[in-house]
DODO-808081 format. One line per field, with one value per residue (C-alpha): x, y, z; residue number from 1. Coordinates in steps of 0.2 Angstrom, whole numbers. Example, Ala and Ser with C-alpha at 12.3 -4.5 7.8 and 13.67 -1.06 7.14 Angstrom:
# residues 2
px	62,68
py	-22,-5
pz	39,36
nr	1,2
This chain:
# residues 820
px	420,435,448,466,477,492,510,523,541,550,563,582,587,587,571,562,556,538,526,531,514,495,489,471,457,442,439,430,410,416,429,443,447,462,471,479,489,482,466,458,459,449,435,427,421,406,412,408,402,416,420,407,418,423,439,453,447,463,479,488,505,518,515,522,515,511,518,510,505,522,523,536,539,543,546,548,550,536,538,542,533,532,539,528,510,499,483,473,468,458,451,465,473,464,469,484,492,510,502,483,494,504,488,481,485,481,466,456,441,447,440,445,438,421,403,404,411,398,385,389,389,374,366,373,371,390,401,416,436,446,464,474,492,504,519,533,526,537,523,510,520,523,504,502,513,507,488,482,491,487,471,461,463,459,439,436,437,429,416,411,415,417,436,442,461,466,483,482,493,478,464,473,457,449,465,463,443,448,465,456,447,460,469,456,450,467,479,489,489,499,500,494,478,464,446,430,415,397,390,385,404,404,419,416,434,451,466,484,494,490,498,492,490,489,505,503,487,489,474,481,469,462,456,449,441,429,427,421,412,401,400,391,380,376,379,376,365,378,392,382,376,394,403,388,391,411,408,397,411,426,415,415,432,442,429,444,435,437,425,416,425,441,459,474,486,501,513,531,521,517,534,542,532,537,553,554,545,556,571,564,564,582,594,614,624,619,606,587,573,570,579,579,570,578,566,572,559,561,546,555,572,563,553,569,579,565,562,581,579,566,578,597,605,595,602,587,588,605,604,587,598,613,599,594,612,618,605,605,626,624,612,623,638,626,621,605,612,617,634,637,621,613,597,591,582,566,573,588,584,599,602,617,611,620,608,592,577,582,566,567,552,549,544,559,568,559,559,576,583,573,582,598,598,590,603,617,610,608,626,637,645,646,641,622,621,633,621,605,612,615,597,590,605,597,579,583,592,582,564,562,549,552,536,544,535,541,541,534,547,560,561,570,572,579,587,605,619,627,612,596,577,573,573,581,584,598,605,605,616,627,645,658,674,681,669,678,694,691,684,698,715,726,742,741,758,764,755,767,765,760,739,727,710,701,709,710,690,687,695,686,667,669,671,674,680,667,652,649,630,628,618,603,602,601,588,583,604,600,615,629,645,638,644,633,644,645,655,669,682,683,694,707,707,710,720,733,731,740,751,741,734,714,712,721,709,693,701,702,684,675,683,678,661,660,667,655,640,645,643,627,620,622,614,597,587,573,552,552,534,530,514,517,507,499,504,522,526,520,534,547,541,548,564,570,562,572,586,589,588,599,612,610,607,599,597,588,576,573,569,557,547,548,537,525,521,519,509,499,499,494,486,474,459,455,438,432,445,451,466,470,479,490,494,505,520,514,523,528,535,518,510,494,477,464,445,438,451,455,450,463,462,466,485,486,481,490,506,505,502,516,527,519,523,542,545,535,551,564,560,549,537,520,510,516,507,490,490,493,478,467,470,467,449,447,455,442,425,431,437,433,423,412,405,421,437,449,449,446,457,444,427,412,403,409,398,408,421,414,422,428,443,453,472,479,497,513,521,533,522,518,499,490,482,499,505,487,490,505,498,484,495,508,493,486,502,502,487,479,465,462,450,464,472,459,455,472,469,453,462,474,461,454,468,471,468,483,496,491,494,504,513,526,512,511,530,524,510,518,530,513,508,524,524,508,513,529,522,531,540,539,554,551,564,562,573,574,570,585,595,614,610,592,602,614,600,593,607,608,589,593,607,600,586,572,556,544,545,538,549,541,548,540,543,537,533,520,506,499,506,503,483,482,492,492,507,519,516,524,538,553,572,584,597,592,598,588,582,578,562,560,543,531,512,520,529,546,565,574,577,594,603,620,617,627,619,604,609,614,597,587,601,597,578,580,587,572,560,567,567,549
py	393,383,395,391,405,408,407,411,403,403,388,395,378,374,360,368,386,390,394,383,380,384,381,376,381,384,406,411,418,436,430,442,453,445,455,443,455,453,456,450,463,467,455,451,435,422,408,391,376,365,348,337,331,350,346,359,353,356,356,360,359,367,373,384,402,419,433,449,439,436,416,407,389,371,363,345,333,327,307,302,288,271,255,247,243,254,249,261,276,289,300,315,302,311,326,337,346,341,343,335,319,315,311,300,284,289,278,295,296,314,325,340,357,356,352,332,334,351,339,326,334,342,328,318,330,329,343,347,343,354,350,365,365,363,352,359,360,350,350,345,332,326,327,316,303,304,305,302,286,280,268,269,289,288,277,292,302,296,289,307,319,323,325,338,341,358,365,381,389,382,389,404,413,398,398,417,413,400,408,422,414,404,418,428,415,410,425,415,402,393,376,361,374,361,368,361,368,365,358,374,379,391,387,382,377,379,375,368,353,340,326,309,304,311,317,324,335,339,328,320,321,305,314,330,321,311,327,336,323,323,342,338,325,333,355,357,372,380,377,384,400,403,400,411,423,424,424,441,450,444,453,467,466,463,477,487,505,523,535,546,563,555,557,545,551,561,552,561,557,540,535,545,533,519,523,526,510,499,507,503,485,485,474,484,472,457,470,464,467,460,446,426,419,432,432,442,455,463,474,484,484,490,504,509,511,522,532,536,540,554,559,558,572,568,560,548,546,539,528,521,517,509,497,493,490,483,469,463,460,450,439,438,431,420,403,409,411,395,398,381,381,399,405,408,398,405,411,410,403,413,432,431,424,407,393,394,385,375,376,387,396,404,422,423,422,434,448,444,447,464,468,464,471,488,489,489,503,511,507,504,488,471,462,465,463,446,440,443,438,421,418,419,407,395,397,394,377,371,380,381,370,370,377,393,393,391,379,386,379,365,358,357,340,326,308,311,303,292,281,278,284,297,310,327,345,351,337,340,355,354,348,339,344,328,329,345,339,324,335,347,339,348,359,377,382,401,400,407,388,372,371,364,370,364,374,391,386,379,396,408,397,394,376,366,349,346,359,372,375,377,363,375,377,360,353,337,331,333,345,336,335,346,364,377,389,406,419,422,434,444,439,452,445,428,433,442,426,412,424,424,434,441,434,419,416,421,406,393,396,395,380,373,378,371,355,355,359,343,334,339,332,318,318,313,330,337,337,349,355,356,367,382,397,411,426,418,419,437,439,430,437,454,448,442,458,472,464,459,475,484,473,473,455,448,429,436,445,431,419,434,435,415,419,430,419,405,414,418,402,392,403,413,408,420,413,416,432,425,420,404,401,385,373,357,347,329,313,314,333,340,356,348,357,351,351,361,373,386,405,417,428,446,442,431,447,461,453,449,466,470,458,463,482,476,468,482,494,480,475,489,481,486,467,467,484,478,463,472,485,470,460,476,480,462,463,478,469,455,462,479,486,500,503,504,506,493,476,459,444,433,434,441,431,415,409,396,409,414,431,446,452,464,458,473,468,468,450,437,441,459,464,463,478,486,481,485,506,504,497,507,522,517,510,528,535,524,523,541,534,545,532,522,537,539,522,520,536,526,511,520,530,513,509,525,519,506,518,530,520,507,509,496,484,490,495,492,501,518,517,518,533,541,540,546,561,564,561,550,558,551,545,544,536,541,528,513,498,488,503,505,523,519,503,517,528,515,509,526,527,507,513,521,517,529,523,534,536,525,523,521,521,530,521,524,505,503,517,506,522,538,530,534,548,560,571,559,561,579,572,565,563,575,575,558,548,542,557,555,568,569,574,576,577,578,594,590,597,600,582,573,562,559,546,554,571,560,553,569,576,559,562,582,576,565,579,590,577,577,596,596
pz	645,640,640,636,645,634,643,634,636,621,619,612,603,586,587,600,595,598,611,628,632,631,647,649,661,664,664,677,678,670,658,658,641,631,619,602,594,578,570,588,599,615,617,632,632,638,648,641,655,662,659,668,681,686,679,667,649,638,642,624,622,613,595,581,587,580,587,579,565,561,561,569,560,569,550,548,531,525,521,504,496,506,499,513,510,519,531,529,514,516,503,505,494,479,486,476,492,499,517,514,507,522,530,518,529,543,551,552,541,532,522,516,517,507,505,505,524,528,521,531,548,545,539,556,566,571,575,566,569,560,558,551,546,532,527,532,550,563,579,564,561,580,581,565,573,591,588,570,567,584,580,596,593,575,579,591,579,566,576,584,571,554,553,541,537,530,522,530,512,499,511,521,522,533,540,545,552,563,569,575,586,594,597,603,615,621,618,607,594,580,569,570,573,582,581,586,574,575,560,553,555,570,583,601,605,599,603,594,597,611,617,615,631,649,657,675,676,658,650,634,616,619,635,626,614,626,637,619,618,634,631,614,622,638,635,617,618,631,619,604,612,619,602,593,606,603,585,585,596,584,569,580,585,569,559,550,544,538,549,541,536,540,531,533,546,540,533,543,562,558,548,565,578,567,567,586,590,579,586,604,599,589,597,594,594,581,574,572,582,600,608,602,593,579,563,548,545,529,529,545,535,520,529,539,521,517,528,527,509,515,531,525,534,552,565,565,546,548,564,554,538,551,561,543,536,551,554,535,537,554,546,529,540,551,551,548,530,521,517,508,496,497,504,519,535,543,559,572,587,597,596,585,567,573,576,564,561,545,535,521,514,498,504,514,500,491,502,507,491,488,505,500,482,491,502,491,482,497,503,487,496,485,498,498,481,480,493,484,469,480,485,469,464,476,472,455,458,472,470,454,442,423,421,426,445,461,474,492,505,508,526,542,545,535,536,544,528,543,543,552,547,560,555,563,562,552,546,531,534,548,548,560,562,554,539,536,539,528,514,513,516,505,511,508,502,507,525,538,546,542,537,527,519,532,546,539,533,552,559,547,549,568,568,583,586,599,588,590,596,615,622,629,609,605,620,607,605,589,584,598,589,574,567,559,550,553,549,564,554,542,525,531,548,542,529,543,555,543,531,516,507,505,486,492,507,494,482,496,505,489,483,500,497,484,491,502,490,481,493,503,485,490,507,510,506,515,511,497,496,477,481,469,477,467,481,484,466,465,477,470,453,459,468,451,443,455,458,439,435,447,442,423,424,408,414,429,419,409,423,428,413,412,430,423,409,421,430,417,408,427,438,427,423,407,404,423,424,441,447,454,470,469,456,460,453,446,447,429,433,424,432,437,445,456,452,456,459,473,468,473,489,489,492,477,467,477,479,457,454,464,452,436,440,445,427,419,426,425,407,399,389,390,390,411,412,403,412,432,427,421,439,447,438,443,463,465,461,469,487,489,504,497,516,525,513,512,503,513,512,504,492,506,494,503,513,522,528,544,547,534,538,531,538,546,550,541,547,539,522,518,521,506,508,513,496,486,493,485,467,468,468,457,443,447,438,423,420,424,433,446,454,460,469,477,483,490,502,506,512,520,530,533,543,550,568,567,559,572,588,583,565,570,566,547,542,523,524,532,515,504,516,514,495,496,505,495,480,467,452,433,428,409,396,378,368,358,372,369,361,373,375,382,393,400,406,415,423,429,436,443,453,465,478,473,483,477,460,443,428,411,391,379,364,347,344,358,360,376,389,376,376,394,398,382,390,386,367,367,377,363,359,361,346,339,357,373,382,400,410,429,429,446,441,422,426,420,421,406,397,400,388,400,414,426,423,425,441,448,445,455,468,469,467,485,494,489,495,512,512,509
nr	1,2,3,4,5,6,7,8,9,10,11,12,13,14,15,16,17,18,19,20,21,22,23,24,25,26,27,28,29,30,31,32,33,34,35,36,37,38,39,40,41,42,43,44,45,46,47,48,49,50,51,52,53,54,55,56,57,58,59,60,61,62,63,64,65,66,67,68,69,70,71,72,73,74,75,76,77,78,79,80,81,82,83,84,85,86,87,88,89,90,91,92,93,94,95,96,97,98,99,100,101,102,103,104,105,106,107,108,109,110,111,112,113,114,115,116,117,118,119,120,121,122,123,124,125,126,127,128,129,130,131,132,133,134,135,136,137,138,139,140,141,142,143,144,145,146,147,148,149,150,151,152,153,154,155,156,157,158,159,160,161,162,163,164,165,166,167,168,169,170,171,172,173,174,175,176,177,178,179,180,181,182,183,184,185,186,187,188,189,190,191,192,193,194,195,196,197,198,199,200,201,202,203,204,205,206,207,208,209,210,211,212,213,214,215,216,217,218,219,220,221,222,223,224,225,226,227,228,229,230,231,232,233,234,235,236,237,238,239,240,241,242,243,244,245,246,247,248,249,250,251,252,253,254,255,256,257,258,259,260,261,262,263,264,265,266,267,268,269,270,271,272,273,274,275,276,277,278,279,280,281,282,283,284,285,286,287,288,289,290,291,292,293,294,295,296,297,298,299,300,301,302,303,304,305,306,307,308,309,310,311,312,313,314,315,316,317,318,319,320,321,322,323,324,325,326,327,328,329,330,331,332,333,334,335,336,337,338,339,340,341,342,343,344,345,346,347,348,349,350,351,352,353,354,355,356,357,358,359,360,361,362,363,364,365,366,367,368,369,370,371,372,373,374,375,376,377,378,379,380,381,382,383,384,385,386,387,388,389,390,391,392,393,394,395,396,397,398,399,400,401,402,403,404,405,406,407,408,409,410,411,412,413,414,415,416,417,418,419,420,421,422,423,424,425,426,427,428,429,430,431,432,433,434,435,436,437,438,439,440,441,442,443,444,445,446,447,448,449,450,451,452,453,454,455,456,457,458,459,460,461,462,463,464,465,466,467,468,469,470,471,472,473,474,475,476,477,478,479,480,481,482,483,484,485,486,487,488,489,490,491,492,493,494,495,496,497,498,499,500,501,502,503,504,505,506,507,508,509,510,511,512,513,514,515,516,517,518,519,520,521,522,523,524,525,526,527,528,529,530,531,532,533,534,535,536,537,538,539,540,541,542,543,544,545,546,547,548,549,550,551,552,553,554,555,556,557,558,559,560,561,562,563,564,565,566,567,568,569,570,571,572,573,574,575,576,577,578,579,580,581,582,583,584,585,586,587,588,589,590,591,592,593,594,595,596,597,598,599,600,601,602,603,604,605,606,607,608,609,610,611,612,613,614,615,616,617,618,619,620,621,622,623,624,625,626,627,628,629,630,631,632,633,634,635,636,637,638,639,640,641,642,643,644,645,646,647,648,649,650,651,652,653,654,655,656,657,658,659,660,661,662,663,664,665,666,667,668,669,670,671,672,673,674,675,676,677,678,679,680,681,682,683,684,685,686,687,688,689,690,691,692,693,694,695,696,697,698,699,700,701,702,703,704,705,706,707,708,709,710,711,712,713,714,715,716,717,718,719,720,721,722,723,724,725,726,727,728,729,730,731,732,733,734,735,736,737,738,739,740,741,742,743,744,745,746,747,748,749,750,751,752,753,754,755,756,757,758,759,760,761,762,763,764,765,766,767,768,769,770,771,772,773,774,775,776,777,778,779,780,781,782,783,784,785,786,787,788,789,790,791,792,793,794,795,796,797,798,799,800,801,802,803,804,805,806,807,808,809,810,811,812,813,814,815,816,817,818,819,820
């Protein structure tokens, strides 16, 4: 068959992280089992006839790649508006998305995913090119300028095939179908995703980026296509058979379901394996997990605070809690976080946080700040919470429509300010020395010798005349002469080194920041994709939720109910009861839709059920509440499997969508199945529907396989065992919402990180919680003041009016959890 044996060689600079090469061949008669790491595992497959002259078929080159699902990005700008004519328009013009518009001059005759393109191949008899990315994606890029805008290329295409361009974050569950099978026929895979379908949309090849032209004995696309061609022509029933063939073992292979008479595992055995894997793959010295490329993970930080929270005096518990601690500090100081202007970039391409992967994406951002805001809970120290007080500072200046919804992810690339119209990685971020020392001239009086801003700024960021990213970072030149900042001291350390003192140094770098902040304005910015995403802004939802509510801040709760109303007001469709997955930004700043417009897929509704449950606890009222168990009714008719447990990503009523899966790994998004066991429990507790308790134990069982033998694969999902096991406590507020006596027992409960527990008000102006759960009605005031009960299954301690008294209780309430 064509096979494409995955070698993996990951490149360290800045502009070259991704899979080294896919190289192709031809598999032998018995094909050899391959093993993908995600939802393909273990297929042995059919081999496929070789190219007529005998020859290797593809030979793709480098792409973004997955690595246990977790994806890692090449990001590059997308290109603004032309002021030059173009020659050619294709119909992705009419097309909404950030990624589908880039290639809508292309001289490629495009559709997009739909019945006018099956129509047509079916009609023709032609198979299927399938071109899957999204905007942000550097090698989809590359790919664009190599192969779709070369002419000759572009008449073979459209010539031979029906050419059809996909943004893999409009259509993620296409995405997912066609992924599969790449990686399951290769071992690996990544974006620009290139698949080769038969007119009723079964794949028979697959690979990700090619070059345009022959290099060596690496055939170029111009080659693959003609050798696809001839395969058409000359092996059509060969290459059906074989792709049919491959399809029924990847239904097999991905089928996620409970046994019959099965349980899920226990909850201490797999959070222990997890524990012990991620602690195998922990990295001591700049923390994280594994060696370069470093990604930031925050399901494994999040799983490692809590599984301290349920082991705090065992030598584990604590070592998981300083890997967790530890790894989100690096990264805080790193270059990895933008020190100038907030936020965080998708990865570091070294081991120490320094040199990252600029693009910045809005789920990083969101998990990131939960991180953050967790850990300072956990820890007390300022700087988490300053830090995840400074993403959302970012996403509100930077992602952030007036509609109230977010954007999904600025890029990597952009126009460097010196001049020119290539564009490259970074520069919208980097510094030289000189720019520093331009920027910030001015004398500091009281230093024990002569300096200026720049140098204690320099000295404390790591700035180097010469840069200071090694050139095996920086293969492309892109970065020669640049810095990246990054932490090299601490305050007090600088502080000691030129005789000032700490508040001094604090004044001086954050008035070079700022500096600086000013004027990156007026750099040329990167491709912001304007794509507002229905799952992503769940996400984002419940960053500003929690952390606005552990630290009392009002604004951030009002940008988080400003993002469930958007949600509501843009992505619900109340007449059809469905939620929708993406709406756009128009040229006159308008929210605009497309028509028809994409349902949502089961992260859409898992992760905004998620959100809505957040700003029920952050805010208290009640509408958050109605509104999460309405999407769940909804999310269970839509995506539930009655055979086997478990929910699938997409609507099994689809018949376009190949494959039903049911995603079963926790990567640079959380599963959405991790995050439904969750809701379902949690919704089970506020609304006293016992049905929802037990269809979490359902998917969990569902999935008991993977948390067994491998739990390091779903981090988010062993914390919804484990507060299954443990079992949360009612934490219930009696008290005027707004009242300063009801504020101060909040603050109390918000304090601390309690991960198994669910906060709820009972308050005499909104019956929506008594309706459901008739034991809170004999629950009241104490004395005429907020009265707090900590309750498990509604049997409750004596009622609390004093915060601390409260706190102490939650506290003495953790230490019993672990000694059960």
């Amino acid at each position: 068959m064509f096979r494409i044996a995955w070698r993996r060689s990951v490149c360290t600079s800045s502009g070259c992280e991704h899979a080294r090469l896919l190289t192709a061949g031809i598999c032998g008669a018995d094909g050899r089992q391959l093993s993908s790491g995600g939802n393909a595992r273990g297929f042995r497959l059919t081999p496929l006839p070789q190219a007529g002259d005998g020859s290797p078929l593809l030979h793709p080159q480098p792409a973004r790649y997955l690595s246990p699902s977790v994806s890692m990005s090449m990001a590059s700008g997308g290109e603004g508006p032309s002021s030059t004519p173009h020659r050619h328009t294709n119909r992705l013009a009419k097309e909404k998305s950030p990624y589908l518009l880039q290639h809508a001059h292309n001289p490629v005759d495009w559709y997009p995913w739909g019945q006018d393109a099956f129509d047509k191949a079916r009609n023709e008899d032609k198979p299927i090119f399938l071109s899957v990315g999204y905007s942000t994606c550097h090698w989809c890029h590359v790919m664009e300028r190599e192969s779709f805008e070369d002419e000759e290329i572009g008449r073979m295409l459209s010539d031979n095939f029906v050419c059809i361009k996909l943004d893999r974050e409009e259509r993620p569950d296409v995405d997912k179908v066609y992924m599969t099978f790449v990686q399951a026929t290769s071992g690996g895979g990544g974006w620009p995703m290139s698949v080769w379908l038969t007119p009723d949309l079964k794949p028979f090849i697959g690979g990700t980026y090619f070059p345009p032209r022959d290099h060596g004995r690496r055939p170029g696309f111009k080659t693959v296509l003609s050798r696809i061609m001839e395969q058409w022509r000359n092996n059509r029933p060969a290459l059906e058979s074989s792709g049919e063939r491959i399809l029924e073992a990847l239904k097999k292979g991905t089928a996620v379901a409970a046994n019959p008479g099965e349980s899920p595992p226990l909850a201490p055995d797999a959070a222990n394996r997890c524990f012990q894997q991620l602690a195998h793959s922990y990295e001591e010295e700049y923390g994280g997990f594994r060696d370069a490329p470093k990604f930031p993970k925050p399901v494994n930080l999040m799983f490692l605070m809590s599984y301290w929270s349920v082991n705090r005096s065992t030598s584990e518990g604590v070592e998981a809690l300083q890997m967790a601690l530890h790894t989100l500090r690096m990264m805080a100081l790193g270059g990895i976080h933008d020190h100038v202007a907030q936020g965080f970039h998708r990865y570091s391409t070294d081991s120490s946080w320094h040199v990252p992967h600029f693009e910045k994406m809005l789920y990083d951002q969101a998990q990131l700040a939960v991180a953050y805001i967790t850990a300072s809970q956990v820890s007390g120290e300022q700087l988490f919470a300053d830090v995840a007080r400074d993403i959302l500072l970012y996403v509100s200046r930077d992602l952030s429509d007036k509609s109230g919804g977010f954007y999904s992810a600025e890029d990597a690339d952009s126009v460097p300010s010196s001049g020119g119209t290539k564009k490259r990685e970074g520069a919208f971020c980097v510094w030289t020395a000189s720019e520093v020392r331009e920027l910030l001239p001015d004398v500091v009086e009281g230093a024990s010798e002569p300096v200026t801003q720049a140098d204690i700024f320099m000295h404390h960021y790591g700035v180097k005349e010469q840069g200071n990213v090694a050139a095996e970072q920086d293969p492309h030149g892109e970065l020669e002469g640049q810095n990246v900042l990054i932490v090299r001291y601490s305050v007090e350390l600088t502080s000691a080194r030129f005789g000032i003192s700490v508040e001094k140094v604090n004044e001086l770098l954050a008035a070079a920041r700022a500096k600086m902040a000013e004027v990156r304005t007026s750099r040329p910015r990167p491709h912001l994709d304007t794509k507002m995403l229905a799952s992503w802004n769940g996400l984002m939802l419940s960053a500003y939720a929690r952390v606005g509510a552990v630290l009392g801040d009002k604004a951030l709760l009002e940008r988080a109910v400003q993002a469930g109303y958007f949600l509501k007001d843009h992505l619900w469709d109340a007449e059809r009861q469905t939620i929708l997955r993406t709406c756009y930004r128009g040229d006159e700043m308008e929210v605009q839709q497309i028509s028809p417009p994409i349902s949502g897929f089961l992260d859409d509704y898992a992760f905004i059920i998620c959100g809505l449950l957040d700003l029920y606890e952050a805010t208290l009222q009640t509408e958050w509440l109605q509104w999460a168990e309405e999407l769940q009714l909804r999310q269970d008719t839509l995506f539930w499997d009655e055979v086997g447990g478990g929910f699938f990503c997409s609507d099994p009523s689809d018949s376009t969508v190949l494959l039903q899966l049911k995603e079963d790994q926790d990567g640079a998004e959380p599963s959405a199945n991790s995050v439904s066991a969750s809701n379902l429990l949690r919704l089970s507790h506020y609304t006293g529907r016992q049905e929802w308790l037990q269809r979490s134990q359902q998917l969990l069982t569902a999935f008991s396989d993977r948390l067994t033998r491998v739990p390091i694969a779903l981090p988010e999902m062993v914390r919804s065992l484990m507060a299954q096991h443990y079992t949360l406590k009612q934490i219930v507020i009696c008290g005027q919402r707004d009242a300063p006596d009801t504020t101060s027992l909040l603050a109390a409960v918000n304090s601390l990180f309690l991960p198994h527990k669910v906060l709820m008000l009972v308050d005499n102006d909104d019956n929506f919680l008594c309706q459901r759960l008739p034991v809170l009605s004999s629950m009241s005031q104490q004395g005429g003041v907020a009265t707090a009960y900590v309750c498990q299954d509604f049997t409750c301690s004596l009622p609390v009016t004093d915060p601390q008294e409260l706190r102490r209780l939650l506290l003495d309430g953790a230490t019993d959890t672990q000694a059960e």
